[in-house]
TIGUGU-352264 format. One record per residue (C-alpha): residue in one letter; x, y, z. Coordinates in steps of 0.2 Angstrom, whole numbers, padded with zeros to 4 digits, always signed. Last residue first. Layout:
BEGIN
AXYZ ...
This chain:
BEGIN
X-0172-0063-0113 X-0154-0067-0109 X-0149-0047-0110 X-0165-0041-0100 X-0164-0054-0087 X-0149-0050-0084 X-0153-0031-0083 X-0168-0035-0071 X-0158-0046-0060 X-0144-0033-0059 X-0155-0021-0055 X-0165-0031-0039 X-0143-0034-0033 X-0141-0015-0035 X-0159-0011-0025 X-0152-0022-0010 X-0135-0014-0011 X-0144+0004-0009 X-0154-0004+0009 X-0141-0013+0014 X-0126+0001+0011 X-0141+0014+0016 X-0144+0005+0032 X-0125+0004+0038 X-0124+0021+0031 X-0138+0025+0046 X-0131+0014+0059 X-0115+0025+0058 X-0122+0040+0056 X-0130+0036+0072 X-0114+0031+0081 X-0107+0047+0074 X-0097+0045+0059 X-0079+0054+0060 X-0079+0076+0057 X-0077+0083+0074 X-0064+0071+0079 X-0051+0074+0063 X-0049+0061+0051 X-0031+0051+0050 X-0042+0041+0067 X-0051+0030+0053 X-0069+0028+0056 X-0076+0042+0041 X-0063+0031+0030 X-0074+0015+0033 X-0092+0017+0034 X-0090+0033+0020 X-0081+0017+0008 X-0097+0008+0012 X-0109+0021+0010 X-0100+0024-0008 X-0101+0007-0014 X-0121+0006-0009 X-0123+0022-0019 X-0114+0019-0035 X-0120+0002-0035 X-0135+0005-0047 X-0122+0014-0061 X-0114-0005-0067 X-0134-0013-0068 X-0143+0002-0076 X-0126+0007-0087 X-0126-0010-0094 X-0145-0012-0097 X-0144+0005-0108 X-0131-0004-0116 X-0140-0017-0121 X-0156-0008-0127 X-0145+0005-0136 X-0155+0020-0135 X-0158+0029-0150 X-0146+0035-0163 X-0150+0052-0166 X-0152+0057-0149 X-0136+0043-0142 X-0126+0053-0155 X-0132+0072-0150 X-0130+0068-0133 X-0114+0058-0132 X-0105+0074-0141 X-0112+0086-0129 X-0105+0076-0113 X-0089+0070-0120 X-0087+0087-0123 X-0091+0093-0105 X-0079+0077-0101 X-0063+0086-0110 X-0068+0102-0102 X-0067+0096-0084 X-0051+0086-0089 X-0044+0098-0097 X-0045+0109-0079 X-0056+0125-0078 X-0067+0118-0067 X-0053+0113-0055 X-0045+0098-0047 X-0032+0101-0039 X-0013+0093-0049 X-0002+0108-0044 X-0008+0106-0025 X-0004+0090-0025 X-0016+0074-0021 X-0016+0067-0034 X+0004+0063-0033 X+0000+0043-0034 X-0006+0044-0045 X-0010+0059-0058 X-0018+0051-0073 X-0030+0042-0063 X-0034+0053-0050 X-0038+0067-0066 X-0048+0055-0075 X-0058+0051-0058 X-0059+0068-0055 X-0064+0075-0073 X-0080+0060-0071 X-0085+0066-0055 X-0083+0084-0058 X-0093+0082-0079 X-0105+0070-0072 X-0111+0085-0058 X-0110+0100-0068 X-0119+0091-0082 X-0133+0084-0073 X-0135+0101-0063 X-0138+0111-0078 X-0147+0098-0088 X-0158+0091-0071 X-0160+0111-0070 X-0167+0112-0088 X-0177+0096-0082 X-0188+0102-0067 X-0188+0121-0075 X-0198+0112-0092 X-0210+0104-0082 X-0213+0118-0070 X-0217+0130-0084 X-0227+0115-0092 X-0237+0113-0077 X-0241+0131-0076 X-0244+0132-0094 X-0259+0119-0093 X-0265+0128-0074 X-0267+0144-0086 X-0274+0135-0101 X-0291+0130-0089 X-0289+0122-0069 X-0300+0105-0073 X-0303+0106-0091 X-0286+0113-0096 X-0277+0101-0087 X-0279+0087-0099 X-0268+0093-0110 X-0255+0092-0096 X-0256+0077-0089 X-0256+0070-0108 X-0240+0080-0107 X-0235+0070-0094 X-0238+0054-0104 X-0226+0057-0115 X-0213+0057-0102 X-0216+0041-0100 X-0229+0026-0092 X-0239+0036-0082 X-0252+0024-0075 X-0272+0027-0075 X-0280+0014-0065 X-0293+0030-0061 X-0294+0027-0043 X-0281+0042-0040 X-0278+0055-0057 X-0281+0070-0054 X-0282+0074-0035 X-0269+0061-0031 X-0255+0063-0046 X-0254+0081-0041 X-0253+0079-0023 X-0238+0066-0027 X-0231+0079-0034 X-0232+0090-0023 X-0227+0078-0009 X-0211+0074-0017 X-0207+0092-0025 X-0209+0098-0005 X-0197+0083-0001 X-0183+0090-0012 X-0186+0106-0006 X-0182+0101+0012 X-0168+0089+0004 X-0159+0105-0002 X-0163+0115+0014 X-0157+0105+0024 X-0141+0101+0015 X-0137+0120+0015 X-0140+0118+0034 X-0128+0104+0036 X-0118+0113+0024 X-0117+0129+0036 X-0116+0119+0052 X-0099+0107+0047 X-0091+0124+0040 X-0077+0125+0055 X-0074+0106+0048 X-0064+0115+0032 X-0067+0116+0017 X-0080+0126+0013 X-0072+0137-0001 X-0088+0138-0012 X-0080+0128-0025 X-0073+0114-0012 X-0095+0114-0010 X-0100+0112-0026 X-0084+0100-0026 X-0092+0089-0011 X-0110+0090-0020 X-0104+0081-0036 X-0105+0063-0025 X-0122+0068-0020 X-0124+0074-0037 X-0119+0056-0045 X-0131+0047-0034 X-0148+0055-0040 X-0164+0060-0028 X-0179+0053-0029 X-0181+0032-0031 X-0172+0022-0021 X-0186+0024-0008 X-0199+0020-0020 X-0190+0007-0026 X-0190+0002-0006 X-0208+0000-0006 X-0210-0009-0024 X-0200-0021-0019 X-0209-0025-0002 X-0222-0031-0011 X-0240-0028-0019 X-0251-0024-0002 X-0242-0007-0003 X-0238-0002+0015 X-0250+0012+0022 X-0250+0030+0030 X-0267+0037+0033 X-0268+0054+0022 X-0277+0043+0009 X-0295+0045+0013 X-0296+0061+0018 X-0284+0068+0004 X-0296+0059-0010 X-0311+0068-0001 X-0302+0087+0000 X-0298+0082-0018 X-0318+0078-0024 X-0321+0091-0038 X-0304+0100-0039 X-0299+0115-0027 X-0284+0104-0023 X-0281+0103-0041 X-0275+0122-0039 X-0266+0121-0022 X-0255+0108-0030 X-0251+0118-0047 X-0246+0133-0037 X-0234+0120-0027 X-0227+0114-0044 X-0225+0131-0051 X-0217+0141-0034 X-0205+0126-0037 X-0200+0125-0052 X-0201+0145-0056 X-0189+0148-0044 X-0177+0133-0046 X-0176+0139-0063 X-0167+0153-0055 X-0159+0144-0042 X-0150+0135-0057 X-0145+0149-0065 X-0137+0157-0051 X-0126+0141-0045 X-0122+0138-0064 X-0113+0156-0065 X-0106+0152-0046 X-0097+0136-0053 X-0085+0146-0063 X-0076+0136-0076 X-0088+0145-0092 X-0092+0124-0096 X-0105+0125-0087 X-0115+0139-0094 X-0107+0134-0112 X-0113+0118-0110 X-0130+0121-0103 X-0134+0134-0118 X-0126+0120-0131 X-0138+0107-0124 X-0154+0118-0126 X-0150+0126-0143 X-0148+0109-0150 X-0163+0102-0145 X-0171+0119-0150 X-0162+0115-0168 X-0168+0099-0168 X-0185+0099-0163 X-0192+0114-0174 X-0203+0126-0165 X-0219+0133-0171 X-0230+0121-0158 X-0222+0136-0143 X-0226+0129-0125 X-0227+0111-0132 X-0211+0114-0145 X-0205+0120-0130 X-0208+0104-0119 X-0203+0092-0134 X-0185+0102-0132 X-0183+0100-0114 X-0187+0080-0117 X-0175+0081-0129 X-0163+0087-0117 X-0166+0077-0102 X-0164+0061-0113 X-0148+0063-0123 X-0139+0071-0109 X-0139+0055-0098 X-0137+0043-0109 X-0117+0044-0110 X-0114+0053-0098 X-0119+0040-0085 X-0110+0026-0095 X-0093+0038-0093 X-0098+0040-0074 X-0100+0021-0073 X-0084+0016-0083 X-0074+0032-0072 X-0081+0025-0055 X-0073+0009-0061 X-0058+0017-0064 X-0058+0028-0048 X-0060+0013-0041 X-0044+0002-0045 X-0030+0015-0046 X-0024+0010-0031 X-0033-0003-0020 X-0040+0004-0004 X-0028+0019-0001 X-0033+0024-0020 X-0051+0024-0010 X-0047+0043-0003 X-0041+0052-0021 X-0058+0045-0026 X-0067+0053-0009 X-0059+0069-0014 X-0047+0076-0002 X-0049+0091+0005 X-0043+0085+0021 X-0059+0081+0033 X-0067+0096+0024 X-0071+0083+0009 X-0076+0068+0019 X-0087+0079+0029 X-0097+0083+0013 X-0098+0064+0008 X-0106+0064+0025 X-0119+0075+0023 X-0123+0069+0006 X-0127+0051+0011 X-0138+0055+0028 X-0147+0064+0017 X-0149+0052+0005 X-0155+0042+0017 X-0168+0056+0022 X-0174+0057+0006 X-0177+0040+0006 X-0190+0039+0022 X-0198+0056+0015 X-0201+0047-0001 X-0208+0033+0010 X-0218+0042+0022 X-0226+0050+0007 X-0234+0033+0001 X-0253+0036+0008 X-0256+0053+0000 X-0266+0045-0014 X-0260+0025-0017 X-0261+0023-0035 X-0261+0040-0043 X-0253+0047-0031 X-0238+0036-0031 X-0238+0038-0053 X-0236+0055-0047 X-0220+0053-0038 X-0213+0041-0050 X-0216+0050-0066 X-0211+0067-0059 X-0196+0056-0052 X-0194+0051-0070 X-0192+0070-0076 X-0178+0076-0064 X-0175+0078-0047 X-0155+0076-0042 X-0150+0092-0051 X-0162+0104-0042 X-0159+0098-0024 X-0140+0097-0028 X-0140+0116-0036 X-0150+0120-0022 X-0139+0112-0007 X-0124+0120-0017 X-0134+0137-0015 X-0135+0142+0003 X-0122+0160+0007 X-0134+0171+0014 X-0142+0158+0026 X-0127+0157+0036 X-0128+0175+0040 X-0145+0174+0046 X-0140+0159+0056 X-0127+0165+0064 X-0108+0158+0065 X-0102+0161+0049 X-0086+0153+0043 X-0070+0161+0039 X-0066+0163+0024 X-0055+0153+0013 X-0047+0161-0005 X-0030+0164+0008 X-0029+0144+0007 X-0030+0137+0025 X-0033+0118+0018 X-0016+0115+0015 X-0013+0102+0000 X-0014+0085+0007 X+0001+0075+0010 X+0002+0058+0001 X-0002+0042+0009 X+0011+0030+0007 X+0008+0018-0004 X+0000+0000+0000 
């Protein structure tokens, strides 16, 4: 095992000292957001509503259950990176080399490769709904060079503002669009009857599905560069990302519940199942009878912010992880000096924001390869079980400061996302086998 290299001094002059009120803390939120905004996206609009549909109210408790997993997840990630600002890659070369961050780097490239290509049609079909005259490909084309070129700028901050626009418009829409089909013929008696808590009589699977199901594992590992780019990085900023963390999965769960409202008050005891994306705009079409054209462009609105910020954050987020494990890779075992930090502005960062655009506009025009869309399901599901068992085992280790090692809850609480997350791996890995040999 090599020698631990020495990491870079984490009293750089560009680090401020960190708040100690709660006003002043407030002030400087935004990597929570940009996490918040970047792990929902059009299929937890899918799954979230599809709740409603079937079960009312009565599946919130498991939203809420995962979103505090994830929680639990990002929070630590984030006091791995002010432990030594070190990324957890640079961290698991200790564990076997070079090994993970080139595993990471095959599910991270996977990732990319899919990714893009369907937030960004789906972005454009949105338009073309908002404005028929539009043309697919040139708005298709529009929107992935507009993220691009927002994120590929190299300052983090530019994205950050963005994002909390759109964030703005998301969610103001989405609990707009609530309290409107509350109003709807019969929703105060569908919320009556489904408040009650209840476990699906169809099977445990589809309970902790659910669970898996909001939130996305590449921006919780994204979050500790967000973070590194706002200079938090250092255990004195423990409080301010634990707030910007609250916040994030606060408005993560508001999406959740909205949703789920959504899908109650217009769709519960119908047997009506959103299926894809197409289905949405059935949603919305169908608006218009219950809440008029307004409540149509509202959901629209909302539509289009939910997935220009999953293009925003998405790309942000795969283009960091996927720079990092290149730049681990290429730099081992010096990593971890200063000359070698990783930065937005690295080749790396740009070399992968290409990868990113060029991936799109293949993977749009060619379609989804079925069998390696099965791949990437299988290889990318145990991105979250892996990384709450490499956050059990280097937050325990005394080479981290006191302040920052797992608590015994923490503890218990990785303990049940490793089991949790690895149980929902092994269910993938069935599928995509399943899908390959049949």
């Amino acid at each position: 095992m090599p020698a631990e290299p020495t990491p870079p001094s984490t009293t750089e002059p560009a680090t401020a000292s960190a708040p100690v009120n709660l006003t002043a803390r407030l002030r400087l939120i935004g990597p929570g957001i940009v996490l918040a905004l970047a792990s929902v996206g059009a299929s937890d609009m899918i799954t979230t509503m599809n709740s409603g549909a079937q079960y009312g109210l009565a599946l919130i408790w498991v939203f809420t259950v995962g979103i505090a997993l994830k929680f639990v997840l990002s929070e630590a990630v984030s006091r791995l990176q002010m432990s030594g600002d070190r990324s957890l890659l640079s961290h698991l070369t200790r564990f076997g080399g070079r090994l993970f961050p080139a595993l990471f780097l095959i599910a991270e490239l996977l990732v990319g490769l899919f990714f893009g290509a369907g937030v960004v049609a789906v972005s454009a079909n949105i338009l073309q709904a908002i404005f028929p005259v539009l043309p697919f490909w040139p708005t298709a084309i529009v929107v992935l060079l507009s993220a691009a070129i927002l994120v590929g700028i190299g300052r983090y901050g530019i994205v950050e503002k963005a994002m909390m626009g759109f964030g703005i418009i998301m969610f103001f829409g989405i609990i707009a669009l609530a309290f409107s089909v509350f109003q709807g013929q019969g929703a105060q008696e569908i919320a009556a009857e489904t408040i009650v808590p209840v476990f699906p009589q169809t099977s445990i699977i589809t309970v902790m599905s659910l669970i898996g199901g909001v939130g996305g594992a590449t921006g919780i590992l994204a979050y500790s560069f967000w973070i590194r780019e706002k200079s938090w990085r250092s255990a004195d900023w423990k409080p301010v990302v634990r707030l910007d963390l609250l916040i994030s999965y606060g408005l993560v769960f508001v999406f959740a519940v909205a949703m789920s409202a959504v899908g109650a008050f217009i769709l519960y005891g119908q047997g009506f199942t959103i299926a894809d994306n197409d289905a949405l705009f059935a949603i919305a079409d169908s608006l218009i009878a219950s809440i008029g054209d307004v409540g149509r462009l509202i959901f629209l609105l909302s539509f289009l912010a939910v997935v220009y910020t999953s293009v925003l954050g998405g790309f942000s987020g795969i283009a960091y992880v996927t720079a990092d494990c290149i730049r681990v890779l290429r730099r081992y075992p010096h990593q971890d000096e200063a000359r070698f930090e990783m930065s937005a502005t690295s080749i790396e960062f740009r070399v992968v924001l290409v990868y990113l655009s060029v991936a799109t506009l293949v993977i749009m025009g060619l379609g989804r390869p079925v069998t390696l869309v099965l791949v990437y399901a299988a290889i990318s599901a145990f991105i979250l079980p892996v990384l709450a068992l490499a956050l059990l085992v280097i937050l325990n280790r005394s080479s981290v400061p006191v302040s920052l090692r797992n608590s015994w809850w923490s503890n218990v609480l990785l303990a049940v996302c490793l089991g949790l997350f690895g149980f929902l791996a092994v269910l993938q890995v069935i599928e995509s086998v399943s899908g390959l040999v049949g």
